[in-house]
MOPAC internal coordinates of N, CA, C and O (Angstrom, degrees):
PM7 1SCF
backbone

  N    0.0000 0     0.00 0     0.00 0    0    0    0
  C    1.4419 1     0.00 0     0.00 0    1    0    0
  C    1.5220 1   108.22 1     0.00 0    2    1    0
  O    1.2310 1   124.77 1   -58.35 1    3    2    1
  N    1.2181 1   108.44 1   121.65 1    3    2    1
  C    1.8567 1   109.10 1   177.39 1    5    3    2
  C    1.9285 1   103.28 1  -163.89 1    6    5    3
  O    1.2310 1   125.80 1   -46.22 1    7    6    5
  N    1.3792 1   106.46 1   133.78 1    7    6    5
  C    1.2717 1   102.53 1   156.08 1    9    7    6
  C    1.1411 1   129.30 1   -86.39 1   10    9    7
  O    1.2310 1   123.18 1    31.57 1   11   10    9
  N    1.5380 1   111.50 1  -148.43 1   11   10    9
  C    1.3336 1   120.49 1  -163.58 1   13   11   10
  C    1.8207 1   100.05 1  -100.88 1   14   13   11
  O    1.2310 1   129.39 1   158.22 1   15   14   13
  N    1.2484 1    99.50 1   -21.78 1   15   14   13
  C    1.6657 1   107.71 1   166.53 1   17   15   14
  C    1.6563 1   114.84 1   -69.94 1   18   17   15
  O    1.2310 1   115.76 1   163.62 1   19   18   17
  N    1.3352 1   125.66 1   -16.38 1   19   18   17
  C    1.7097 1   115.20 1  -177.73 1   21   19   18
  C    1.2545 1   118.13 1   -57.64 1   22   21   19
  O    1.2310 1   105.54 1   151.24 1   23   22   21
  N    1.4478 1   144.41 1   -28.76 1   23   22   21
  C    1.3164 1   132.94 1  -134.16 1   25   23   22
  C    1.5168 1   108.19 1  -128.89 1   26   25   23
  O    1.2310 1   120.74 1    -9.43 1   27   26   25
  N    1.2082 1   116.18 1   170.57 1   27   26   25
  C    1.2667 1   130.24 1  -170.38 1   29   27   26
  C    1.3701 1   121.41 1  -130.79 1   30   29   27
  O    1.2310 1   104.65 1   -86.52 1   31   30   29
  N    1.6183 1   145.97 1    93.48 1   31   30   29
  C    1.2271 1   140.38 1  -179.41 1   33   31   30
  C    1.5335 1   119.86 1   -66.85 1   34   33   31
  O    1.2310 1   111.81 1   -46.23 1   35   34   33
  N    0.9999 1   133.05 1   133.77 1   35   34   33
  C    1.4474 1   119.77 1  -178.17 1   37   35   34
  C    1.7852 1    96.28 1  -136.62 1   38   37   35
  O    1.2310 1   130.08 1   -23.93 1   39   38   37
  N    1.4655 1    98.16 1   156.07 1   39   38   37
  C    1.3439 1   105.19 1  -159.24 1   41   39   38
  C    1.5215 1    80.90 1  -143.72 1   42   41   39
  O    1.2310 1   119.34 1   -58.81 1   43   42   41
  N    1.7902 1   118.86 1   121.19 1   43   42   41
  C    1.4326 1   116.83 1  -166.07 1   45   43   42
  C    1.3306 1    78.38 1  -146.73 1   46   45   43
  O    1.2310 1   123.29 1   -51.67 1   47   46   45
  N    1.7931 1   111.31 1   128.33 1   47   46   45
  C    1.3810 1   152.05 1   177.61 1   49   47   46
  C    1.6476 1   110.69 1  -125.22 1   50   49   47
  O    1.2310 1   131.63 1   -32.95 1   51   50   49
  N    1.3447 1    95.14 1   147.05 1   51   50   49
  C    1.9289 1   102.19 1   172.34 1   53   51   50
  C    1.6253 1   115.83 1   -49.39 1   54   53   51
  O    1.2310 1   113.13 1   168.51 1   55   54   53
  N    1.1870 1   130.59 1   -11.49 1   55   54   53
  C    0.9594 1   139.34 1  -178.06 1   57   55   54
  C    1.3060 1   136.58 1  -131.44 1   58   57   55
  O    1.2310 1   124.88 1   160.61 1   59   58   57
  N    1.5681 1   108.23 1   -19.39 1   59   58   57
  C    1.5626 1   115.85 1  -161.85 1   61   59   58
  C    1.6010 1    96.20 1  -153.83 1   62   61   59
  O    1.2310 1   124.31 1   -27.36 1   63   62   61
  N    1.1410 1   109.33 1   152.64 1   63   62   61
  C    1.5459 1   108.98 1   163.87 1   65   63   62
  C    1.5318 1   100.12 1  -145.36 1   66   65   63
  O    1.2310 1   130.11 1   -28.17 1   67   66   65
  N    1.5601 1    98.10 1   151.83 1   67   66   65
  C    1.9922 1   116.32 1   178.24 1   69   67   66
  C    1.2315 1    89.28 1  -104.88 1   70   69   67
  O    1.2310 1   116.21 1   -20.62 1   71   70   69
  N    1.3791 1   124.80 1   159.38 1   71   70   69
  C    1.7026 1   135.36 1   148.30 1   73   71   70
  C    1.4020 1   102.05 1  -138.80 1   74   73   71
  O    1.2310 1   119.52 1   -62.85 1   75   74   73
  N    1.2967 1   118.53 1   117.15 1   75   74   73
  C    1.5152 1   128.57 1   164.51 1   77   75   74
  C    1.1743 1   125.32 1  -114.97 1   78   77   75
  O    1.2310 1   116.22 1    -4.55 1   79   78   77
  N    1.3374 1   124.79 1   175.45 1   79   78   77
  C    1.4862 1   125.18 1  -158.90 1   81   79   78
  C    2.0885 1    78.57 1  -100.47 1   82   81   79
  O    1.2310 1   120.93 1   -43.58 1   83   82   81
  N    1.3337 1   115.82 1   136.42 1   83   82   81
  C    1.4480 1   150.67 1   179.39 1   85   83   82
  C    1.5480 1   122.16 1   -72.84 1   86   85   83
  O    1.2310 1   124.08 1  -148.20 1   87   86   85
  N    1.5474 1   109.77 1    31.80 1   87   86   85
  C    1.2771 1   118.32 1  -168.30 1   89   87   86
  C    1.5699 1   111.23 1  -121.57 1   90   89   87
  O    1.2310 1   118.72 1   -27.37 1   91   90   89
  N    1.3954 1   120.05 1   152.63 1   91   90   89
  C    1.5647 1   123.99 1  -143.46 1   93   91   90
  C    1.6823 1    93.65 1  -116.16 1   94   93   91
  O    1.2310 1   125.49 1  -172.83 1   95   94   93
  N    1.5615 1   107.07 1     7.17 1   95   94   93
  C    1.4919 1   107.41 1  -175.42 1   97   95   94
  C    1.5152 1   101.10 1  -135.95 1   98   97   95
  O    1.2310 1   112.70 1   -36.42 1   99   98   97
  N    1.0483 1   131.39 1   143.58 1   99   98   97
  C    1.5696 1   136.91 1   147.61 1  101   99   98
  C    1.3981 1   130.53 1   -42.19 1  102  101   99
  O    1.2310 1   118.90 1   159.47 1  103  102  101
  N    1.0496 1   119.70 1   -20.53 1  103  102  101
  C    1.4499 1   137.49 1   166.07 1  105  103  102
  C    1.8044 1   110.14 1    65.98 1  106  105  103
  O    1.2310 1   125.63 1  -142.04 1  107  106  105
  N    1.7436 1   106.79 1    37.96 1  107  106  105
  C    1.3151 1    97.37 1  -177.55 1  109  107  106
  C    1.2638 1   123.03 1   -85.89 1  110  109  107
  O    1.2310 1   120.61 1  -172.37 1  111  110  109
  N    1.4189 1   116.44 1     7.63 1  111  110  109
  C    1.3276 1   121.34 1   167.88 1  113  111  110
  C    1.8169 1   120.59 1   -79.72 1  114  113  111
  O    1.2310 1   131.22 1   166.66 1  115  114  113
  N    1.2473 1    95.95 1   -13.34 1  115  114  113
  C    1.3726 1   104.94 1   176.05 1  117  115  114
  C    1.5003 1   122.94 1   -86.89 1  118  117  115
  O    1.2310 1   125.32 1   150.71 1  119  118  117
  N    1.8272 1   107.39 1   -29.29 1  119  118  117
  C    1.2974 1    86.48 1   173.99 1  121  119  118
  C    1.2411 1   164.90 1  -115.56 1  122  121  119
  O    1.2310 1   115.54 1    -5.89 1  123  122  121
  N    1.2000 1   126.08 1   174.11 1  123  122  121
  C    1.0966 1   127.90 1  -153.22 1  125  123  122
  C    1.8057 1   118.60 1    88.40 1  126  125  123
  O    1.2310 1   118.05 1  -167.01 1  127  126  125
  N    1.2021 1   121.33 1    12.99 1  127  126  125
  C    0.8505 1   123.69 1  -176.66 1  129  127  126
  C    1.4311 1   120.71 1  -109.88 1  130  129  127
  O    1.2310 1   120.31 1   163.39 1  131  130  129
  N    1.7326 1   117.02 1   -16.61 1  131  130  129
  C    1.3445 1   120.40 1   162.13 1  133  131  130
  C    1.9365 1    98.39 1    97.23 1  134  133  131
  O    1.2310 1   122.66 1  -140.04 1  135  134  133
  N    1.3808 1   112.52 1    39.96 1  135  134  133
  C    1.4247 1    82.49 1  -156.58 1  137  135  134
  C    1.8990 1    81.54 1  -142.18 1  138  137  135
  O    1.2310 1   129.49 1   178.68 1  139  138  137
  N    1.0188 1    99.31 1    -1.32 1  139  138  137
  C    1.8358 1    92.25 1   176.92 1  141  139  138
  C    1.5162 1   105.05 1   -81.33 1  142  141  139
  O    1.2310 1   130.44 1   -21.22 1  143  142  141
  N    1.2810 1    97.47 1   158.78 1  143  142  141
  C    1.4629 1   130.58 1   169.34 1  145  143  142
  C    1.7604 1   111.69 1   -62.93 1  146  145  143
  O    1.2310 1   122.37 1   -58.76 1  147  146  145
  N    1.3074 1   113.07 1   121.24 1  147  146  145
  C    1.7547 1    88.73 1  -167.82 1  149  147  146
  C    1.3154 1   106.31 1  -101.99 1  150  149  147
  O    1.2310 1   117.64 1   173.31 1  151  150  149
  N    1.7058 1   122.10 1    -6.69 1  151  150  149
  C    1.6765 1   144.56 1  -139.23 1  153  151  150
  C    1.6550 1    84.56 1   -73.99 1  154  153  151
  O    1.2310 1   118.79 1   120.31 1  155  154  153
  N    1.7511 1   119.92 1   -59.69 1  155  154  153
  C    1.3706 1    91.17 1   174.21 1  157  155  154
  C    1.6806 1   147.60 1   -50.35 1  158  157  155
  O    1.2310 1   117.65 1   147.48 1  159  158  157
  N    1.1524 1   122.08 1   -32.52 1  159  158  157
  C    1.0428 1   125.27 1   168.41 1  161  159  158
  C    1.4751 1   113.36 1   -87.87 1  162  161  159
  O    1.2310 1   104.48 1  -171.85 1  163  162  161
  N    1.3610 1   146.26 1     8.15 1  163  162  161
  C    1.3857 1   135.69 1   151.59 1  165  163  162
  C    1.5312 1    95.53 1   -83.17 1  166  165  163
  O    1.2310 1   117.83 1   129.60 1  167  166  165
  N    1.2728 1   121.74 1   -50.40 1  167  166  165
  C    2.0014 1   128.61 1   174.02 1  169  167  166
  C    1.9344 1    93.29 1   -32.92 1  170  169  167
  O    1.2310 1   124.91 1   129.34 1  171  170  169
  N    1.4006 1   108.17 1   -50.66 1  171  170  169
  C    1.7196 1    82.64 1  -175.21 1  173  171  170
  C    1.7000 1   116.44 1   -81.03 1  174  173  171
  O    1.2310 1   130.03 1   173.52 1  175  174  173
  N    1.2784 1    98.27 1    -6.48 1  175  174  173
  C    1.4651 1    88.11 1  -179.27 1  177  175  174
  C    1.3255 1   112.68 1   -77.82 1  178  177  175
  O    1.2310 1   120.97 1   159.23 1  179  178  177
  N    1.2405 1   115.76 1   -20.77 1  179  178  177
  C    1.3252 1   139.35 1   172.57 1  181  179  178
  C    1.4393 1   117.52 1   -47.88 1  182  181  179
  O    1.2310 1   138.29 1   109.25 1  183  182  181
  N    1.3194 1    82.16 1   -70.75 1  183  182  181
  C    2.3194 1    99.88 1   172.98 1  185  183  182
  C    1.4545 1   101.47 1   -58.58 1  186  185  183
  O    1.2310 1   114.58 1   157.64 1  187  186  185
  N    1.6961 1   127.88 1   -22.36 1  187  186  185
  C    1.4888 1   109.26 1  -143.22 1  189  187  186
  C    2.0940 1    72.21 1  -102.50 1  190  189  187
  O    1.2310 1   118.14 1   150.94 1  191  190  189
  N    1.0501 1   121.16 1   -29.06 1  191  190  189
  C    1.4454 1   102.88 1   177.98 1  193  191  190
  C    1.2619 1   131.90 1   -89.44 1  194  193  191
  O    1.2310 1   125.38 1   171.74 1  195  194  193
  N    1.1184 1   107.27 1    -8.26 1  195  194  193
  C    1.2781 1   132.43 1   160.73 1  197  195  194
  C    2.0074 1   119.11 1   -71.77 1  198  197  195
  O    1.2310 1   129.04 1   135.98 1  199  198  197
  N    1.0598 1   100.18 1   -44.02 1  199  198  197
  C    1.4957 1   103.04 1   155.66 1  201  199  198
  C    1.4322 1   124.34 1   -63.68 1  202  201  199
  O    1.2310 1   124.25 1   137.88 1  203  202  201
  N    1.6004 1   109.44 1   -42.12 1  203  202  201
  C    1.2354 1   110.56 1  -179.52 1  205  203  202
  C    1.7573 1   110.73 1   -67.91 1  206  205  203
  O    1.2310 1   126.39 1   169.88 1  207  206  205
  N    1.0483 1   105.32 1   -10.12 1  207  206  205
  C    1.7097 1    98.30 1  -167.40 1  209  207  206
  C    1.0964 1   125.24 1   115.46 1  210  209  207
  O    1.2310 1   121.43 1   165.90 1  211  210  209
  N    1.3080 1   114.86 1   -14.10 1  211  210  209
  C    1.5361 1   126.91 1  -159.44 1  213  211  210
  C    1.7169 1    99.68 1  -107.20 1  214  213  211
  O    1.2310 1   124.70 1  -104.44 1  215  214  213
  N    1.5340 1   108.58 1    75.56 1  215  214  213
  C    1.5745 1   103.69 1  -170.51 1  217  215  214
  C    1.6850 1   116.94 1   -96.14 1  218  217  215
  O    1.2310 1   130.06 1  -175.76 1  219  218  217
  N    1.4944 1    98.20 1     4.24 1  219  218  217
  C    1.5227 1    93.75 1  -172.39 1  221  219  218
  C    1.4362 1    95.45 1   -99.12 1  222  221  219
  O    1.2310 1   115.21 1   157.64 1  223  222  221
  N    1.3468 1   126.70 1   -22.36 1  223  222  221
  C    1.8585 1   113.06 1  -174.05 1  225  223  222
  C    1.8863 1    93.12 1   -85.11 1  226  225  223
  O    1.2310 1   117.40 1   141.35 1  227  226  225
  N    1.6559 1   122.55 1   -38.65 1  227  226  225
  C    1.7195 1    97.78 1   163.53 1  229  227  226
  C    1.6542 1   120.90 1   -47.37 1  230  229  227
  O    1.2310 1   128.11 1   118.21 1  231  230  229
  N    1.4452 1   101.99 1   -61.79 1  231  230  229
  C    1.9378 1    83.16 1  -170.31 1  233  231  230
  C    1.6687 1   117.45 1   -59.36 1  234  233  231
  O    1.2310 1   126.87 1   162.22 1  235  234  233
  N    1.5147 1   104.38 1   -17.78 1  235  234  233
  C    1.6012 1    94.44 1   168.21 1  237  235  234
  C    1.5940 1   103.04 1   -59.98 1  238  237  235
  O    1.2310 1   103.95 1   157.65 1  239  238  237
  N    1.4114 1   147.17 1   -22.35 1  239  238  237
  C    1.5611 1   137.13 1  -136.60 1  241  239  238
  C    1.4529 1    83.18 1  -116.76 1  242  241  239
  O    1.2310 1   131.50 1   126.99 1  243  242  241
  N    1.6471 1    95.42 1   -53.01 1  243  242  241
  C    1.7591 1    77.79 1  -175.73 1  245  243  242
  C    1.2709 1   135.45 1   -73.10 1  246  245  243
  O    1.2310 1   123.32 1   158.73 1  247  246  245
  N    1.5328 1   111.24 1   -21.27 1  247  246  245
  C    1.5305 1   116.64 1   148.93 1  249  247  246
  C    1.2238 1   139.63 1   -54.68 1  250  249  247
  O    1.2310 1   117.64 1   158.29 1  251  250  249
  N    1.3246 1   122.10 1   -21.71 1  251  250  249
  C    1.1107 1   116.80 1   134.74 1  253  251  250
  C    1.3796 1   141.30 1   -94.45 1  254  253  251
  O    1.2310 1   115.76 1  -163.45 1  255  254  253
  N    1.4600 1   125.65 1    16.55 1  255  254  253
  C    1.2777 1   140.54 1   147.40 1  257  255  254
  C    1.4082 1    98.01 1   -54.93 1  258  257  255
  O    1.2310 1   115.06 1   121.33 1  259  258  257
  N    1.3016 1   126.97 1   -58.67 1  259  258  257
  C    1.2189 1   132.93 1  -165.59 1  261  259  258
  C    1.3908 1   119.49 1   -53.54 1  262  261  259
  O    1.2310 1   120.91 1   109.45 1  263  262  261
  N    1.4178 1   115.87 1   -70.55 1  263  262  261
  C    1.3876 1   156.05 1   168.11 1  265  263  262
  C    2.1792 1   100.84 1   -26.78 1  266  265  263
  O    1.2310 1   131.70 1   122.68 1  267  266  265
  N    1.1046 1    95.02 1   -57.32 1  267  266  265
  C    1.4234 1   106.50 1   174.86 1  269  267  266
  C    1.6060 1   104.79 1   -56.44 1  270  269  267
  O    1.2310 1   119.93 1    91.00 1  271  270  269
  N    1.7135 1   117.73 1   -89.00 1  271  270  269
  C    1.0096 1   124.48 1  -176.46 1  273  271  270
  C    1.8539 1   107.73 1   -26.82 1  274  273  271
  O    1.2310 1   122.66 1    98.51 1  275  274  273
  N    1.4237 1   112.51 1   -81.49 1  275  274  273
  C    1.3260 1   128.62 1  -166.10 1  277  275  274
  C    1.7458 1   114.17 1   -64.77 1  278  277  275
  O    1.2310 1   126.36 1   156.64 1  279  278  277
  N    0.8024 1   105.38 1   -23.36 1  279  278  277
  C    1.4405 1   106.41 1  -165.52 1  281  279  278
  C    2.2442 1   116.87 1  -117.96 1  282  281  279
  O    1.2310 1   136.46 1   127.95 1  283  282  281
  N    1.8242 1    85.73 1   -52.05 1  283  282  281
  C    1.8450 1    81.97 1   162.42 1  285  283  282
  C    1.4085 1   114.84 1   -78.44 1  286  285  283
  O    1.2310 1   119.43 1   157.48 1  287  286  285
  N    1.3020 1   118.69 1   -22.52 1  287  286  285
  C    1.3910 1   137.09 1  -166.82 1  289  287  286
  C    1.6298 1   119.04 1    52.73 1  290  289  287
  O    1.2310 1   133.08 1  -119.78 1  291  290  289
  N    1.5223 1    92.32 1    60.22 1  291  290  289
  C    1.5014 1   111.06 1  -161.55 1  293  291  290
  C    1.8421 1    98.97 1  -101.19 1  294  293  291
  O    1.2310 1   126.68 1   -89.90 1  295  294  293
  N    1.3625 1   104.75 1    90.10 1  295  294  293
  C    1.6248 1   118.54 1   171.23 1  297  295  294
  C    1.1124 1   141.06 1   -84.12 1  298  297  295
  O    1.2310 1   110.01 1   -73.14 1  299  298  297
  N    1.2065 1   136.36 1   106.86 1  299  298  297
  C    1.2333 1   126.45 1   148.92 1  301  299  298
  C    1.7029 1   151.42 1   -14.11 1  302  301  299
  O    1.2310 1    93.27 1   -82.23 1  303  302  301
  N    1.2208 1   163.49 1    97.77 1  303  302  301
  C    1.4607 1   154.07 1  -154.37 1  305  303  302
  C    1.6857 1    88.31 1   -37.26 1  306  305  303
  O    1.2310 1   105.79 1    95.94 1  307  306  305
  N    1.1052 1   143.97 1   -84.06 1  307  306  305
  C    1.5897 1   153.74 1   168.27 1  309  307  306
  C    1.4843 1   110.84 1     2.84 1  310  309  307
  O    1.2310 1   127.31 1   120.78 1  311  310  309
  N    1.6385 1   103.54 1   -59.22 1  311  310  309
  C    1.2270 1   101.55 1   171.33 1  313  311  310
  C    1.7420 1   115.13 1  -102.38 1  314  313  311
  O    1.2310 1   106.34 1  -129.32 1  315  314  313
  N    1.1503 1   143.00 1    50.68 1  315  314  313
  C    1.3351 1   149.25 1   148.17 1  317  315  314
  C    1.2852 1    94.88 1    90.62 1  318  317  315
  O    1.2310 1   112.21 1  -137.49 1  319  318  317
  N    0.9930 1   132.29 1    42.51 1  319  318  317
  C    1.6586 1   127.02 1  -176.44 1  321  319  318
  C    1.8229 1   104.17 1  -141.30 1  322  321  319
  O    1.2310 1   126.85 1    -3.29 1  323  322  321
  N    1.1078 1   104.43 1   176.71 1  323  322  321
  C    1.7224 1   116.25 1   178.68 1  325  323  322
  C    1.6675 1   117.05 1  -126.32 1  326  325  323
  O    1.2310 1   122.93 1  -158.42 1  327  326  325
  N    1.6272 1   112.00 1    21.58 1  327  326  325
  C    1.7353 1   111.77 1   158.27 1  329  327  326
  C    1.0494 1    96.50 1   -39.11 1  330  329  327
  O    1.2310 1   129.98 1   -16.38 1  331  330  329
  N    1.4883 1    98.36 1   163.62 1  331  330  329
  C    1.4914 1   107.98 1   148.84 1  333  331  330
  C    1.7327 1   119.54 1  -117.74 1  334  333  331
  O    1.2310 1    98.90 1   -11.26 1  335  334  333
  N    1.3137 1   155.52 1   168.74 1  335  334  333
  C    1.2805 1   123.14 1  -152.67 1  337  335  334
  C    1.4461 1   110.53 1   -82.37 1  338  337  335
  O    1.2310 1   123.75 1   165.69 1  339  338  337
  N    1.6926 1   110.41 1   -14.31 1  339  338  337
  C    1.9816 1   115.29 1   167.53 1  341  339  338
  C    1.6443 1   100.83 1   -65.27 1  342  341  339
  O    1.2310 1   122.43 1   134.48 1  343  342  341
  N    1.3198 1   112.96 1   -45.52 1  343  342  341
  C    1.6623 1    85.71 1  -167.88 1  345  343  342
  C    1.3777 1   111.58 1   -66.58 1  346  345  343
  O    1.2310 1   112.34 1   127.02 1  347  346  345
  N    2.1498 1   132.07 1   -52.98 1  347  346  345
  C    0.9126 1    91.86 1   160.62 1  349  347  346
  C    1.1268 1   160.78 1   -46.80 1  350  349  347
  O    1.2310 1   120.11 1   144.90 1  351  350  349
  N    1.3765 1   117.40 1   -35.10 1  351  350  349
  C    1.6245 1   113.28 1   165.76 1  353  351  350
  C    1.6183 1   122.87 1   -49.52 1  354  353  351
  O    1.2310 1   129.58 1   150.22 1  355  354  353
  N    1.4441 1    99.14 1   -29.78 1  355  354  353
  C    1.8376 1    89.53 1  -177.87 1  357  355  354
  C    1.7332 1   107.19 1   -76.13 1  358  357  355
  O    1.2310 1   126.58 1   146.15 1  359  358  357
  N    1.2291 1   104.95 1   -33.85 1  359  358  357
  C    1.4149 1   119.95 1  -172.80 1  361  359  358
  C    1.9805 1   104.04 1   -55.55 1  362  361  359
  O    1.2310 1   127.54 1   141.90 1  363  362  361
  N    1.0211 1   103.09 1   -38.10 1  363  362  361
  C    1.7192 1   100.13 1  -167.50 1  365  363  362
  C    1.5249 1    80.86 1   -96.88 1  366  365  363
  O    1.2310 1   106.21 1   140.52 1  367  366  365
  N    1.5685 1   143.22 1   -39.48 1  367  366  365
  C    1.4200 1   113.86 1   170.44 1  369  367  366
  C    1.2855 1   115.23 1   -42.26 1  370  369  367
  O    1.2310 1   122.29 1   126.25 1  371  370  369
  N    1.1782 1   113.21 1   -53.75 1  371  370  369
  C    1.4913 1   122.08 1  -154.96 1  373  371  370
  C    1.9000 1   109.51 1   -68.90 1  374  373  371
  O    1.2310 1   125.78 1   155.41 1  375  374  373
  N    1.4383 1   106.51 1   -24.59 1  375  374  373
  C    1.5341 1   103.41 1   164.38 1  377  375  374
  C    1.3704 1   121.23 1   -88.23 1  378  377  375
  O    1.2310 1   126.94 1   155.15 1  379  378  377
  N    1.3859 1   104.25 1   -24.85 1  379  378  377
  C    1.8260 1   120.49 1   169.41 1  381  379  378
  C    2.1135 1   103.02 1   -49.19 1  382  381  379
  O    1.2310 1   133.56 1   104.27 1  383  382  381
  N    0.8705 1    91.39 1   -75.73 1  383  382  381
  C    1.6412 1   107.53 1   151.71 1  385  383  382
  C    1.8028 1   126.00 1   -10.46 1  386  385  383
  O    1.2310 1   133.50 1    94.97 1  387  386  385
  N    0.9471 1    91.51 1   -85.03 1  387  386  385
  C    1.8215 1   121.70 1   162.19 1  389  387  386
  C    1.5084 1   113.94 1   -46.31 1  390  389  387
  O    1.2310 1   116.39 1   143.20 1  391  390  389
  N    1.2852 1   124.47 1   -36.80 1  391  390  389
  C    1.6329 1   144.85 1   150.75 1  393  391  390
  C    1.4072 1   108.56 1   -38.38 1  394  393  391
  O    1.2310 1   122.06 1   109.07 1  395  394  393
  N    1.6544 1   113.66 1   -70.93 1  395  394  393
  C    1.5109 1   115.82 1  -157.97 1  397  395  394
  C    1.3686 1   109.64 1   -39.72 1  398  397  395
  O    1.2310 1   124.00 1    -6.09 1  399  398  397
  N    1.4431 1   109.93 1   173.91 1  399  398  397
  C    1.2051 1   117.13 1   173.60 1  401  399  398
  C    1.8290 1   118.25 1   -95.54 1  402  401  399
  O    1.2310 1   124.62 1   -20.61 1  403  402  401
  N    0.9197 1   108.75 1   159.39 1  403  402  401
  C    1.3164 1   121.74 1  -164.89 1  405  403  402
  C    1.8570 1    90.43 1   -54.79 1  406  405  403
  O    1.2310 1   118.87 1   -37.53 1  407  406  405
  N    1.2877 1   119.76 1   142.47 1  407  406  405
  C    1.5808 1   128.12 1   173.94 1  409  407  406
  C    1.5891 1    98.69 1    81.17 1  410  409  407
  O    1.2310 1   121.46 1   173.12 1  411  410  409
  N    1.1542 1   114.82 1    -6.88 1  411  410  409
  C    1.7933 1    93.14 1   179.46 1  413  411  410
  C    1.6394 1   126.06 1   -81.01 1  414  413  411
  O    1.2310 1   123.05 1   -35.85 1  415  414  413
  N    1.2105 1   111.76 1   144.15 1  415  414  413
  C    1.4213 1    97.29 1  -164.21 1  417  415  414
  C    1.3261 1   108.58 1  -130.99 1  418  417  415
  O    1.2310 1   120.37 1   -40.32 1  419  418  417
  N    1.6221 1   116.89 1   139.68 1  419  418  417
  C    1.9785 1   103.02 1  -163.33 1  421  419  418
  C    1.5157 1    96.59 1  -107.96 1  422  421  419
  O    1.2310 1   120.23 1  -156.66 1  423  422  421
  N    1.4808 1   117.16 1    23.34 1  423  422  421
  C    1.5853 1   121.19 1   175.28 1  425  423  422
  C    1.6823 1    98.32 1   -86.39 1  426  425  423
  O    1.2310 1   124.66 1   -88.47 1  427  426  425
  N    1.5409 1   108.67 1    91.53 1  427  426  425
  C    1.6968 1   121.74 1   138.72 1  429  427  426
  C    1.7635 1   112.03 1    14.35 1  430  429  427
  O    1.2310 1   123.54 1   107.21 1  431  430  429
  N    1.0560 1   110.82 1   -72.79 1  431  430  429
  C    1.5236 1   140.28 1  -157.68 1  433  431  430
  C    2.0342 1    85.71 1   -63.56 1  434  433  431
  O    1.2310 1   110.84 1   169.07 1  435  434  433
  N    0.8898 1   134.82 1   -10.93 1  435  434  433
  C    1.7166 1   116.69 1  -168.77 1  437  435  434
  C    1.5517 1    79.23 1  -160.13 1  438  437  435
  O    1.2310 1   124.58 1  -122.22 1  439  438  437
  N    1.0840 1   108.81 1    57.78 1  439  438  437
  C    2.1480 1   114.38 1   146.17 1  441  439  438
  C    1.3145 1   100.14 1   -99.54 1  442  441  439
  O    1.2310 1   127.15 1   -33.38 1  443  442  441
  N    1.1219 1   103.84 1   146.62 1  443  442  441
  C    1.7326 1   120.59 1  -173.66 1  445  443  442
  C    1.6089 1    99.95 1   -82.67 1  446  445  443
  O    1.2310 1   122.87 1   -52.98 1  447  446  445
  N    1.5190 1   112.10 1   127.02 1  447  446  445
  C    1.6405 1   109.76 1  -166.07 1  449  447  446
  C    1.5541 1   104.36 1   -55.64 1  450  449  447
  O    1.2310 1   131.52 1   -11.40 1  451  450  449
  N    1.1533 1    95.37 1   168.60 1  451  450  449
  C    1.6374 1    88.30 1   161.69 1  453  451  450
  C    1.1236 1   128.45 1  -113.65 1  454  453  451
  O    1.2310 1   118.67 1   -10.12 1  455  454  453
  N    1.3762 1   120.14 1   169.88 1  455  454  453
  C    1.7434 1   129.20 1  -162.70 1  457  455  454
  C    1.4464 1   107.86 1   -64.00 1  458  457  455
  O    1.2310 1   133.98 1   -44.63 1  459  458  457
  N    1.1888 1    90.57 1   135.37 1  459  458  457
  C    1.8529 1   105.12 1  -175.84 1  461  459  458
  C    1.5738 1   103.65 1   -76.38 1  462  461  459
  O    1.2310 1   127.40 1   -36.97 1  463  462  461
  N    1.1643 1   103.36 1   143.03 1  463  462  461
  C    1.6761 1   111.91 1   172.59 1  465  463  462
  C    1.6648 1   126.79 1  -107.81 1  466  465  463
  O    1.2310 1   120.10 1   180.00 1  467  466  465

């Protein structure tokens, strides 16, 4: 089971890389309506951090890409289900979340400054 929202195009050059969401339509019938698939475009954020180096905050995303689909069985209209594209998104936050490590905290207010230049 997969729609037309699953996938991720990536376009990798000596210098530059694109990652886009893998769909053959514009999806202007959808918006504003809460009803797209969002898995492709977190899938590129995925590839795009994963390129960058940064492979442990992707398998946290894609594990809960996963975790949702397979396990909450949190669907999309695309894929035979009635999400809407806020609940999935909260749904893979909310396991993204469930991931961290014990003491981590996503309150703004206590980020460790950053290094002076």
């Amino acid at each position: 089971m997969h729609g037309a929202g699953m996938f991720c195009g990536q376009n990798l050059g000596p210098r530059y890389a694109v990652f886009e969401p893998a769909v053959r339509h514009k999806g202007f019938k959808q918006m504003g309506k809460d009803i797209a698939n969002p898995v492709s475009t977190l899938d590129c954020a995925v590839k795009m951090l994963h390129y960058l180096g940064h492979h442990e905050a992707a398998r946290r995303i894609e594990r809960a890409i996963d975790l949702t689909i397979n396990e909450d069985l949190v669907h999309t209209r695309d894929m035979l289900g009635v999400a809407s594209t806020s609940t999935m998104v909260h749904n893979i936050e909310r396991r993204i979340r469930e991931s961290m490590p014990v003491g981590y905290s996503d309150d703004e207010t206590h980020l460790p400054p950053l290094p002076s230049t």
